[in-house]
C-alpha positions in Angstrom: 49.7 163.2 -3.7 50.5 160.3 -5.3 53.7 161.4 -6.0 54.7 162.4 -2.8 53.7 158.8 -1.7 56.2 157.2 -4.1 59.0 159.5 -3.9 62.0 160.5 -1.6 64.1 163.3 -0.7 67.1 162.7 1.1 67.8 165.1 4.3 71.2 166.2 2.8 69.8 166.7 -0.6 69.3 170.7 0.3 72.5 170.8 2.7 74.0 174.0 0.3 70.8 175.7 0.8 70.4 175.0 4.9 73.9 175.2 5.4 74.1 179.1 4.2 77.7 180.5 4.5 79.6 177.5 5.3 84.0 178.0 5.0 84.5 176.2 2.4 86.3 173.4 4.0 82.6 172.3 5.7 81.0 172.6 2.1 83.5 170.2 0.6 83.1 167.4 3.3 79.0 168.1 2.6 79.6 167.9 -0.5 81.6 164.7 -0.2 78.8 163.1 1.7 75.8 163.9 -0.3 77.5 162.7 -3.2 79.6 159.6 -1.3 78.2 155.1 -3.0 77.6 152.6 -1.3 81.0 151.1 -1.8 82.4 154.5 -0.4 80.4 153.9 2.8 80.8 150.4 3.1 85.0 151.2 3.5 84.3 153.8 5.3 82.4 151.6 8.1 84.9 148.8 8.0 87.9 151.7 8.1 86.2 153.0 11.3 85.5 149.1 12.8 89.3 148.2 12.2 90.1 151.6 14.1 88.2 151.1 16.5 89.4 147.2 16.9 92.8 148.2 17.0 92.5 151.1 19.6 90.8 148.8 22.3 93.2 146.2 21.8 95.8 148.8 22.3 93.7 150.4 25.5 93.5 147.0 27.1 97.4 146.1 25.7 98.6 148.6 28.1 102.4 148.6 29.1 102.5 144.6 28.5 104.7 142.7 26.1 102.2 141.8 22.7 102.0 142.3 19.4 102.2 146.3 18.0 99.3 145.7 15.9 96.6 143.5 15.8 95.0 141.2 12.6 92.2 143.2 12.0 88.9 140.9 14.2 90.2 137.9 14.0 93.8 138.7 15.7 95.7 135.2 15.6 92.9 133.1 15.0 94.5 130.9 12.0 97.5 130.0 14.3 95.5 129.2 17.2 94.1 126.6 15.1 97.1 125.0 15.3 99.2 126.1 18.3 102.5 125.2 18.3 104.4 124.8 21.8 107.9 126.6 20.3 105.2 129.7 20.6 103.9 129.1 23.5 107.5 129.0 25.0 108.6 132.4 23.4 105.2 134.0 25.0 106.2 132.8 28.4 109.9 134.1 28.0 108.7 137.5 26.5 107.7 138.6 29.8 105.9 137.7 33.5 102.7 138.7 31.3 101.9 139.5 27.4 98.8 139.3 25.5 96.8 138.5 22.0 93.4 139.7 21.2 91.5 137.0 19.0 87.7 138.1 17.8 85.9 139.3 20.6 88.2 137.6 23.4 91.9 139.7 25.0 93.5 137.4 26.1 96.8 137.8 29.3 99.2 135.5 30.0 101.2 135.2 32.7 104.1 133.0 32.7 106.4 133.2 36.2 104.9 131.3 38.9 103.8 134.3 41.2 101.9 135.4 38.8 100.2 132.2 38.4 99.5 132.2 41.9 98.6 135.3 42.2 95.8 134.5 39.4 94.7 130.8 41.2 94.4 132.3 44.8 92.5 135.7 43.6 88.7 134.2 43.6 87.6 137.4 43.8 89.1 138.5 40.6 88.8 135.7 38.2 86.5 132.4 37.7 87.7 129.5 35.8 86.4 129.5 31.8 88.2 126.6 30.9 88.4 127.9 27.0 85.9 129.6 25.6 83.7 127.1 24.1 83.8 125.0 27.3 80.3 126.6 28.5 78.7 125.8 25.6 80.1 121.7 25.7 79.8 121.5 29.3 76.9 123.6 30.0 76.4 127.2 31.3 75.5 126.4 34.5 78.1 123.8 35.2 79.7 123.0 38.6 83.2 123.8 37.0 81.7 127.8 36.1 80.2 128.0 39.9 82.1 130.9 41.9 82.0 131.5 45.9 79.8 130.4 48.4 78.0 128.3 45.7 81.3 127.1 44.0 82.9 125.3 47.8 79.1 124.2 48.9 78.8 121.9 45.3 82.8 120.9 45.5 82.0 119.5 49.4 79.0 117.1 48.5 81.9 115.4 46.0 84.5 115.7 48.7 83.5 111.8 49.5 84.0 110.5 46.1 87.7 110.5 46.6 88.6 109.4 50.3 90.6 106.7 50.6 87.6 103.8 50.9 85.8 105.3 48.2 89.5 104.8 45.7 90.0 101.7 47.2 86.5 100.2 45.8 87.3 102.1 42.6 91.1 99.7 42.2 89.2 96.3 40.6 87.5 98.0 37.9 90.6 100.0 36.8 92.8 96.5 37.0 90.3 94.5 34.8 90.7 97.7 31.8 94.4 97.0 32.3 94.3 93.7 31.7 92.0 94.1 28.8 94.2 97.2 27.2 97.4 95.1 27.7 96.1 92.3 25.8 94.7 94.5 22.9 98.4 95.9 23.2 100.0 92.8 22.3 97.5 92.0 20.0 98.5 95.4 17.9 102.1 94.5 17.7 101.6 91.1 16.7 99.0 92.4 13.5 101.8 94.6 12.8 104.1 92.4 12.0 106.1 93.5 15.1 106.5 96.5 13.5 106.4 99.9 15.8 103.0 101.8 15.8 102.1 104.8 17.1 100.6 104.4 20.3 99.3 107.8 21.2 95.5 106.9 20.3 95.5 103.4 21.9 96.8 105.6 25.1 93.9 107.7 24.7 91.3 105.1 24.6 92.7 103.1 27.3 92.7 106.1 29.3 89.1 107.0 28.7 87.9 103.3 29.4 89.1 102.9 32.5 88.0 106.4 33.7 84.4 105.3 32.1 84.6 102.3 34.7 85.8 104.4 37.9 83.3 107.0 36.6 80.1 104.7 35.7 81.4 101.5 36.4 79.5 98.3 34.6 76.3 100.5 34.4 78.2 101.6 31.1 78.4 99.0 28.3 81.5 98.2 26.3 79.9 99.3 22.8 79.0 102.5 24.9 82.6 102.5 26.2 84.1 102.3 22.5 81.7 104.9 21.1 82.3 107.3 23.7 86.9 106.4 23.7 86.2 107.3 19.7 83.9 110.6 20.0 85.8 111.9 22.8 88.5 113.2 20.3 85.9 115.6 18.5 85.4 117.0 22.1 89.4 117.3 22.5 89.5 118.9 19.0 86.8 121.2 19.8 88.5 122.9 22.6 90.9 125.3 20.7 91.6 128.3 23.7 90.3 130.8 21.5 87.4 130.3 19.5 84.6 131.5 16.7 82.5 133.3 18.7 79.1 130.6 17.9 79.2 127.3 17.2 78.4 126.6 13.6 76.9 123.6 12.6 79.3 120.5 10.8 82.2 122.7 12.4 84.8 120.9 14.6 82.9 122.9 17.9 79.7 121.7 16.5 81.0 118.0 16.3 82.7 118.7 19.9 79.4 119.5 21.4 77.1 116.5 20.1 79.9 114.5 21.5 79.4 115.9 24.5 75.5 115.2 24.3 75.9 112.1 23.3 78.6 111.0 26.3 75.7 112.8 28.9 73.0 111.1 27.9 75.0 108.0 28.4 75.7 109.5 31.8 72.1 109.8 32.7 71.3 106.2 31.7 73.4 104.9 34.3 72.7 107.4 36.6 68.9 105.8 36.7 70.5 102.1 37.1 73.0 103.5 39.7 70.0 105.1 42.0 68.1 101.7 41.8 70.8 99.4 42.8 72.0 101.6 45.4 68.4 102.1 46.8 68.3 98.5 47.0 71.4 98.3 49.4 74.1 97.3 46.5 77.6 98.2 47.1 79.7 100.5 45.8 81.8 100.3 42.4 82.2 102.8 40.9 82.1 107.3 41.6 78.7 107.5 40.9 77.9 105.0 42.9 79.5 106.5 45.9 77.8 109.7 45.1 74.4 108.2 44.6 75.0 106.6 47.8 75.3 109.8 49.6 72.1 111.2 48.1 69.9 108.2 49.1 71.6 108.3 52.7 71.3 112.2 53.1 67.2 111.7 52.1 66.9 108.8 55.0 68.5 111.1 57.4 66.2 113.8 56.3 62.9 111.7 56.6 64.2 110.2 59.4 64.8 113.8 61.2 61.7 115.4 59.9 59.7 112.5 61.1 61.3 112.6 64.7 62.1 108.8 63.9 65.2 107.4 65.7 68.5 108.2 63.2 70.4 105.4 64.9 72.0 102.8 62.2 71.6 105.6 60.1 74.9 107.0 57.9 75.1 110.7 57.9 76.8 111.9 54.9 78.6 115.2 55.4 77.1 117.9 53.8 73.6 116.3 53.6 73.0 116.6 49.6 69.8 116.9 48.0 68.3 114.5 45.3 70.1 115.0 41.8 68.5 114.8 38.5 69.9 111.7 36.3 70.9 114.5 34.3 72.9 117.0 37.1 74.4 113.8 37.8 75.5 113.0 34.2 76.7 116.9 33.8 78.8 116.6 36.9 80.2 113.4 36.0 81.1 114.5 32.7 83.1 117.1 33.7 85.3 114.6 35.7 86.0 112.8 32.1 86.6 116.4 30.7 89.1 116.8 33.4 91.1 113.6 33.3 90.8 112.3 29.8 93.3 114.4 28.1 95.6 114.8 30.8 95.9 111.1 32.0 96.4 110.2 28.1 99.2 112.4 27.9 100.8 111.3 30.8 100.6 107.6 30.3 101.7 108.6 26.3 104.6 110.6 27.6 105.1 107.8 30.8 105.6 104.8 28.6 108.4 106.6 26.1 110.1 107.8 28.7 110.2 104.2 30.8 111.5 102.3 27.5 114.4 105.1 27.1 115.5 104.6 31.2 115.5 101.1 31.7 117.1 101.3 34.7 114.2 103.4 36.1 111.4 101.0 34.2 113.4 98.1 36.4 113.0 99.9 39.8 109.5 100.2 39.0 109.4 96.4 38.2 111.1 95.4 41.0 109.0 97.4 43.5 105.6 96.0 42.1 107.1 92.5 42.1 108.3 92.9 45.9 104.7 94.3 47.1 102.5 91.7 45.1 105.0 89.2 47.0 106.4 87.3 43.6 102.8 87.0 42.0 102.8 89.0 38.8 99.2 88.9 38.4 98.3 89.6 42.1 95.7 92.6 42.2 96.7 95.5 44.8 95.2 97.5 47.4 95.2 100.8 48.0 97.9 100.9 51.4 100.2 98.3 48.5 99.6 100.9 45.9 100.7 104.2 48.7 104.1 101.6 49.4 105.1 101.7 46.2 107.4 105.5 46.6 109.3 105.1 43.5 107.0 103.9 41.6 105.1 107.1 43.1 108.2 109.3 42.5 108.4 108.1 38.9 104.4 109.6 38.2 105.5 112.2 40.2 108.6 113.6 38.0 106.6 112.7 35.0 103.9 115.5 36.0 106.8 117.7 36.8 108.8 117.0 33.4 106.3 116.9 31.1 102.7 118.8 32.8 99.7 117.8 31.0 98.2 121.1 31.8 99.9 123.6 30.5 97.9 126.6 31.5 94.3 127.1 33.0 92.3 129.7 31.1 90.4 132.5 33.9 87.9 135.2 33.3 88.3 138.4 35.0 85.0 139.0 37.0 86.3 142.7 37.2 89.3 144.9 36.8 92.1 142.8 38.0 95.2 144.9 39.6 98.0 141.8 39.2 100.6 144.4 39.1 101.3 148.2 40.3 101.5 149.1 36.3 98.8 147.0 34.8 95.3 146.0 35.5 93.7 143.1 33.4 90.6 144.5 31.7 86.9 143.0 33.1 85.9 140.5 30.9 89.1 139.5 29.6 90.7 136.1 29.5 94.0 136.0 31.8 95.4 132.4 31.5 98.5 130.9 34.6 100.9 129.0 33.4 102.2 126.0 34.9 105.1 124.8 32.8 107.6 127.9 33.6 107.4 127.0 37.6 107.8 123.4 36.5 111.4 124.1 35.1 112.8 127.0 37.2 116.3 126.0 37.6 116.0 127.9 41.4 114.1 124.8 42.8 114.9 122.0 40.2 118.5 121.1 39.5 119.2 120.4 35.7 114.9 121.2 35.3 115.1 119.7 31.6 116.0 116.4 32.6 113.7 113.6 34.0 115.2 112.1 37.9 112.4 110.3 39.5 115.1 110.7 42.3 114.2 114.4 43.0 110.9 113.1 44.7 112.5 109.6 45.8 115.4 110.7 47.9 115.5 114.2 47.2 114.2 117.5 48.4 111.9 118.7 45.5 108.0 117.8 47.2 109.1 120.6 50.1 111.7 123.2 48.3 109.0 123.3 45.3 105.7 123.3 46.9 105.2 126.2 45.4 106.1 125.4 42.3 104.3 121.8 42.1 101.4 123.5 39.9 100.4 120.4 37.8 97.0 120.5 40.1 96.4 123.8 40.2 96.0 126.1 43.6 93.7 127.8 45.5 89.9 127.2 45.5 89.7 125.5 42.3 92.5 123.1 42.8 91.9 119.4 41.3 89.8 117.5 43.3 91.1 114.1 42.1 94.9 114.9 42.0 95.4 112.0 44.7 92.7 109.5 42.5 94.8 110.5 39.1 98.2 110.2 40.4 97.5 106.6 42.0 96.0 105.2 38.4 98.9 106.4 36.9 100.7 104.4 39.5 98.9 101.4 39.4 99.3 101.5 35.5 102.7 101.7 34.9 103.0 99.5 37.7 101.1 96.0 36.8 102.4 97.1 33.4 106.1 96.5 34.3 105.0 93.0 35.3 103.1 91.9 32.2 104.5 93.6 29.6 107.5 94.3 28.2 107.8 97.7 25.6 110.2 99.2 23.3 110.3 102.4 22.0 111.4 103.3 18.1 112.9 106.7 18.2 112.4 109.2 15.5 113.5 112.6 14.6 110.2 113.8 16.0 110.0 111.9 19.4 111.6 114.7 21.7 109.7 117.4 19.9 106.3 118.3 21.7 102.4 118.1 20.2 100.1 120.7 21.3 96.4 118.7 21.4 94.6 120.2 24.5 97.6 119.1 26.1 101.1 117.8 25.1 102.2 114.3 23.1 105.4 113.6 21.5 104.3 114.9 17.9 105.5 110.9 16.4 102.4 109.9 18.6 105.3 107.3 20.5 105.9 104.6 18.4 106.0 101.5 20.3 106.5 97.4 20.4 105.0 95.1 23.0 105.5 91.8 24.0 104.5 89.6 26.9 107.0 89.6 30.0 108.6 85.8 30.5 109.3 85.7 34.0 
């Protein structure tokens, strides 16, 4: 007994004996089993897993332009690491769609601007994933991942955030950061010896501060506003389109995401001071405000109804929105710096270069800005000065058009997606719209490489490429804050042209393009500034 209790037989150790008159073929490959290591089954399994690796990626491949074979797992992971826009241009021109399988994710890319349409109008294909990790920075159960009925009922209770009064009380705070950012600017070329420095990152802050003040407003402190200007670029970095499948700690995702915590709970903070001044009748400054401001309205309507009270003097807010958490709040807002943080640094990056190479479009600018502030260089604006100024509009309009800051917009497919009569995108997968092909097609632009604010100024781009325009997106997911982004941008360059005067130092790398979330000139813009003299 004791040694049956200790010992083991395997099931194939009697095979020969079981397996009677077995062709001899069949005794071999029992044989060959019985007898196989560890080592022997270990390559075996891993033979098998590349198999079958390679077979679904050729399943969901299909008839569509992609690589023959795939890395075993990991597919292109390495280079997605470091993407490089020349590659991104020959996927585009290999065909209207192509695809790469990285780890778990296939990925299809479609590159004319039908197809991208197709994708951004087709709700009941595909949801927006953003990239891959994006749930687990922003959260799961963010408004951005919302779909349907659910999706259009949360995107109308932040309709109000960007009507005209609500940007109007947003212009002051945005103007103040200007005024502090230009200063710093000066201050930087006047430590460096007036020598040219790469600007890129002083963009990037500038941008984030003054969306921290239209976002939180003075709720937020400037230590906070410096922390979160710094930090942000670990959630930038974190957001490769394809990633490891978890987030491993002391890994660039893992840094991305405690960013991320760290800019919500910020978030929340002032989300407690903004519902106590508002209560108290305070008015508004700032997009949180406005939104807070709707809640506490909506919940005296409510009591007011429910109580059979007289509503008169009462503001209806339409929808009537429930009470947020500090923290719904702070998740919501954060997504609107997720949104805009990258992309407006890239434009004012790419904005500023371009102005100090066309200074006869920089001086049009000037001269407009000067002409609507009536002669008074410092003169704040409002918002029916800032609408006047249409070249100075045209200009951040061409500058979306020449060089988008979003380059594609990563979907999900909900469920087998027919895009075309031959090929239907596999549920689950990743099928990604680019914007930058429609942006150039020589049909609707003339000479599409070049940069002529006068397409949008006297010519006929806004109506013969309406359908190309795709820097905002289409369909039910389409920016909420296009109008909001494209005024700062105006307002920037604007009261820029009257305070400052720039140079940029040209280098063999200026007119090349950097790949970081979205698109820089990869010498990060080397620039000079000085004060204007008027």
């Amino acid at each position: 007994m004791a040694s049956n209790a200790t010992s083991f037989t395997s099931p194939l150790a009697d095979a020969k004996v079981l397996a009677g008159n077995l062709p001899p073929q069949v005794d071999y490959m029992v044989d060959a089993i019985t007898n196989a290591g560890i080592v022997t089954w270990l390559i075996t399994i891993l033979a098998l897993a590349v198999a079958y690796d390679q077979i679904s990626y050729l399943m969901q491949k299909g008839s569509i332009v992609g690589p023959i074979f795939k890395e075993p797992f990991m597919g292109p992971f390495l280079q997605s690491l470091n993407p490089k826009f020349e590659e991104y241009m020959a996927k585009w021109a290999s065909g209207p769609l192509s695809c790469v399988s990285v780890f778990h994710k296939f990925v299809v890319i479609a590159s004319t601007r039908d197809m991208a349409r197709k994708i951004f109008n087709s709700p009941t294909f595909v949801k927006p994933c953003v990239v891959d990790i994006a749930t687990k920075i922003l959260g799961e159960e963010s408004w951005v991942f919302m779909d349907g009925k659910a999706h259009v009922d949360y995107r109308k209770g932040l309709n109000g955030l960007f009507t005209r009064k609500a940007l109007e009380s947003y212009l002051p705070g945005q103007e103040e950061v200007y005024k502090q950012y230009f200063a710093k600017f000066l201050k930087i070329t006047k430590d460096a010896g007036g020598k040219p420095v790469p600007f890129m990152h002083e963009f990037r802050e500038l941008m984030c501060a003054v969306s921290l003040r239209t976002f939180a407003g003075y709720y937020i402190s400037d230590n906070a506003i410096k922390k979160i200007s710094d930090d942000y670029y670990l959630v930038t970095a974190a957001l490769d389109l394809v990633n490891f499948p978890i987030i491993i700690p002391y890994t660039r995702t893992w840094y991305g995401q405690q960013a991320a915590i760290m800019v919500m709970d910020e978030f929340a903070k002032c989300a407690a001071k903004s519902k106590a001044r508002m209560a108290a009748g305070g008015e508004i400054t700032c997009i949180m405000d406005a939104w807070i401001l709707d809640m506490v309205d909506s919940k005296r309507w409510r009591d007011a109804s429910e109580k059979g009270l007289s509503t008169e003097g009462l503001r209806k807010p339409t929808p009537l929105l429930r009470d947020f958490s500090d923290m719904e709040i702070s998740r919501t807002i954060f997504t609107f710096l997720f949104a805009s943080q990258d992309a407006t640094s890239s434009a004012a990056t790419n904005l500023f270069q371009i102005m100090a190479q066309r200074p006869e479009v920089l001086d049009r600018v000037r001269d407009e800005n000067y002409k609507v502030r009536n002669g008074d260089v410092n003169a704040p604006v409002n918002l029916e000065q800032l609408e006047s100024m249409t070249y100075t509009r045209a200009v951040v309009r061409e500058l979306l058009r020449w060089r988008p800051p979003v380059l594609m917009v990563p979907y999900k497919a909900k469920k087998a997606f027919p895009i075309t009569e031959n090929y239907t995108v596999p549920k689950g997968a990743m099928i990604i719209p680019t914007t930058y092909v429609a942006l150039r097609d020589p049909d609707v632009y003339e000479n599409p490489d070049e940069f002529d604010p006068e397409r949008y100024y006297t010519g006929d781009a806004e109506e013969k490429g309406s359908k190309n325009y795709l820097v905002f997106g289409t369909g039910p997911h389409y920016c909420l804050g296009q109008h909001y982004a494209q005024l700062n941008l105006a307002l920037f360059v604007g009261k820029a042209s009257l305070q400052l005067d720039w140079k940029h130092h040209a280098t063999p790398e200026s007119e090349r393009i950097k790949v970081f979330a979205t698109i820089f000139p990869k010498d990060d813009c080397p620039l000079t500034f000085e004060e204007r003299k008027w």
